[in-house]
C-alpha distance (Angstrom), angle and dihedral (degrees) to the residues before:
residue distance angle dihedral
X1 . . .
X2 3.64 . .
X3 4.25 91.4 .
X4 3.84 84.0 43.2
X5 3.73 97.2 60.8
X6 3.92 93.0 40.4
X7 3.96 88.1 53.2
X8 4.09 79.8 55.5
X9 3.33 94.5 49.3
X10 4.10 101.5 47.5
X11 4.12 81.1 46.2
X12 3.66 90.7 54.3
X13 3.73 101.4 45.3
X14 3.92 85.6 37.8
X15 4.09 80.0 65.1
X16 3.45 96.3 32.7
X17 4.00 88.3 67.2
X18 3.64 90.4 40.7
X19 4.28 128.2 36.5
X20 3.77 88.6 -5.2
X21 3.69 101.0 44.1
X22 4.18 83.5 111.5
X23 4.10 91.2 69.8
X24 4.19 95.0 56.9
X25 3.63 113.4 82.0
X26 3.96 116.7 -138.3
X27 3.31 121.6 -111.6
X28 3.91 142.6 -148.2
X29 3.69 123.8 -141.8
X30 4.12 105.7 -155.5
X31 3.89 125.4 -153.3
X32 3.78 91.8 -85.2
X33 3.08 102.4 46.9
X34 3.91 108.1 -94.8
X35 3.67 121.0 145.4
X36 3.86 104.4 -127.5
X37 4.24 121.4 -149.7
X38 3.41 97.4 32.4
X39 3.80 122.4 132.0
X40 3.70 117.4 -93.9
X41 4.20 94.9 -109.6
X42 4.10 83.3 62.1
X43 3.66 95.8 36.4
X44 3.77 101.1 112.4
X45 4.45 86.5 54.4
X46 3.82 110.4 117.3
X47 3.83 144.3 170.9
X48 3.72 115.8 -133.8
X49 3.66 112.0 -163.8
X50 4.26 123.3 -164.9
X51 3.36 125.8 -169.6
X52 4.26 123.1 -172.4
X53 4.18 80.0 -162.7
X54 3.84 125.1 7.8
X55 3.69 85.6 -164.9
X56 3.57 98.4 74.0
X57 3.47 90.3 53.2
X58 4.13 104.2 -128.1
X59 3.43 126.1 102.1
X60 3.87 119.8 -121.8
X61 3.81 98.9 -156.5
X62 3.88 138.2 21.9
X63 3.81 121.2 -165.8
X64 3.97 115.7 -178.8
X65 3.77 115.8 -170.9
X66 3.60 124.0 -165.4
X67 4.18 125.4 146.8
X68 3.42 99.2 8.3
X69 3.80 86.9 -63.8
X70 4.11 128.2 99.4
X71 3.76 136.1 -158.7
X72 3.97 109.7 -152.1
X73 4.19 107.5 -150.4
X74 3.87 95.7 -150.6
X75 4.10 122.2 -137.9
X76 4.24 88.0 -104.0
X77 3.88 88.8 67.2
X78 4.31 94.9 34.7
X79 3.81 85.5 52.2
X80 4.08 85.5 71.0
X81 3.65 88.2 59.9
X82 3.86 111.7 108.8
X83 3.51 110.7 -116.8
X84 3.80 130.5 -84.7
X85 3.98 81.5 7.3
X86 3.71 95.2 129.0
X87 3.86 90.5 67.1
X88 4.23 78.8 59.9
X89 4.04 89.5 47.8
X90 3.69 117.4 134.0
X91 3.76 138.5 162.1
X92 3.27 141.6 -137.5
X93 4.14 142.5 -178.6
X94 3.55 151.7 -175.4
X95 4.28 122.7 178.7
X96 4.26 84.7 161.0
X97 3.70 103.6 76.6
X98 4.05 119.9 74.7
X99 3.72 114.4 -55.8
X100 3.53 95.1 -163.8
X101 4.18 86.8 68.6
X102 3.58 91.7 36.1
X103 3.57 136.2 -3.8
X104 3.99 125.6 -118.3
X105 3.86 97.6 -82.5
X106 3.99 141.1 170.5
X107 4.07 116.1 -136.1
X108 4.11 117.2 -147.4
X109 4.04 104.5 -150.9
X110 3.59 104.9 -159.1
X111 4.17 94.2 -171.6
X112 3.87 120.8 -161.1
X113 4.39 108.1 -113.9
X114 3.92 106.1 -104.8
X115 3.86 110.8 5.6
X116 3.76 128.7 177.9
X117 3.79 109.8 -76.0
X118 3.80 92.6 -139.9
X119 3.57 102.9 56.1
X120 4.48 119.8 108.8
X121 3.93 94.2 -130.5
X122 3.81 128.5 24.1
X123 3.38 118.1 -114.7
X124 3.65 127.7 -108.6
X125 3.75 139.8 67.0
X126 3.94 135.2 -59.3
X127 3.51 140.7 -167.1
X128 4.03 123.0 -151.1
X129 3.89 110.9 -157.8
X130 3.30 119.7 179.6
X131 3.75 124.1 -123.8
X132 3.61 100.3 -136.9
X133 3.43 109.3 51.3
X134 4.17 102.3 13.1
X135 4.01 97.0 -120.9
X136 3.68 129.9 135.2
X137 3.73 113.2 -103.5
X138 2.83 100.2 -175.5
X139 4.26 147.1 -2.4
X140 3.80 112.5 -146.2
X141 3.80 130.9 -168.2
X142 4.17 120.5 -169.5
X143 4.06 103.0 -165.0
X144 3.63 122.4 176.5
X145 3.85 119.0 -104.8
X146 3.69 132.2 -135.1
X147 4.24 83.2 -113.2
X148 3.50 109.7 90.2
X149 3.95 105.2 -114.8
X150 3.76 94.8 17.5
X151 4.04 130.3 119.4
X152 3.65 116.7 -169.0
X153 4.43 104.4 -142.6
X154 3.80 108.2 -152.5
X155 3.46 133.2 163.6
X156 4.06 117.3 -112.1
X157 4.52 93.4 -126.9
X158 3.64 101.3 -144.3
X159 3.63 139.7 -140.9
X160 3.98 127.4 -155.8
X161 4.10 78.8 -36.3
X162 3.75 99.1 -47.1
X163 3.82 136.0 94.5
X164 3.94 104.6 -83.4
X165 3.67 110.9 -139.3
C-alpha cells in the first residue's frame, strides 16, 4: 500500500510540474529560512539550507521543518544535485487538493543552470515534503533523454537517506 501511494504521489507531482502546474501556489524562501505564501496552519514550515562552501555551488545539508517535525536531506543525496542549481532553486505548494491522495506538501526545484528551452520539464532534482508531518515524499530526478525534447521523470529510490546503488 505504502509503494502504491508513493507511485501516486511521484504521478501527481509529475503533473503538478506539468498540466497542473496552475493549482500549486509559488513560494518564497526568505533569508532565514521561512517558507513565504503558505497558509497560516503551515506557517511555522521552513527550509534550512547549509553549505561547507557556497562557492562550489551544492549544498551540504537540507533541513525542512514543518509540525514540529523535520526531515534532514543528507550531503549523499545533495551531491546528485547539478551544480550551481541552488542559485535556480524554487518552491512550490499546494495543501487544497485531496489529502487522502496526497497530503498538503511543498516541492524544492533544484533546476540545472542553462537548460534547453524546448524541453516539457526542467531538468534537475526535487524534493516533495509534506506539510503535515515534515517527511520526504518523494525524491525526483528530470534527466535528459536521447529524444530530442524529451525528459525522463524518475524517482531517486533511497537507502537509509542516500541514493541506493
Amino acid at each position: 500500500m505504502r509503494i502504491r501511494r508513493t507511485v501516486v504521489a511521484l504521478a501527481l507531482h509529475s503533473l503538478a510540474g506539468h498540466a497542473m502546474a496552475h493549482s500549486d501556489t509559488i513560494l518564497q524562501l526568505s533569508s532565514d529560512g521561512h517558507i513565504r505564501g503558505l497558509p497560516p496552519r503551515y506557517a511555522s514550515a521552513s527550509l534550512k539550507i547549509e553549505f561547507a562552501n557556497q562557492a562550489s555551488g551544492r549544498p551540504t545539508k537540507m533541513t525542512f521543518i514543518s509540525a514540529g517535525k523535520q526531515t534532514i536531506i543528507e550531503r549523499c543525496l545533495l551531491e546528485r544535485l547539478p551544480a550551481g542549481s541552488w542559485r535556480q532553486m524554487s518552491l512550490s505548494g499546494s495543501w487544497y487538493h485531496d489529502s487522502e491522495t496526497l497530503p498538503p506538501y511543498v516541492s524544492v526545484q533544484f533546476n540545472t543552470p542553462a537548460q534547453p528551452q524546448d524541453l516539457p520539464h526542467p531538468l534537475g532534482i526535487s524534493f516533495l515534503f509534506s506539510l503535515r508531518d515534515a517527511r520526504l515524499i518523494v525524491a525526483q530526478e528530470a534527466l535528459p533523454t536521447t529524444s530530442k525534447g524529451e525528459v525522463n521523470l524518475s524517482p531517486v529510490r533511497l537507502r537509509a537517506g542516500c541514493p541506493a546503488k
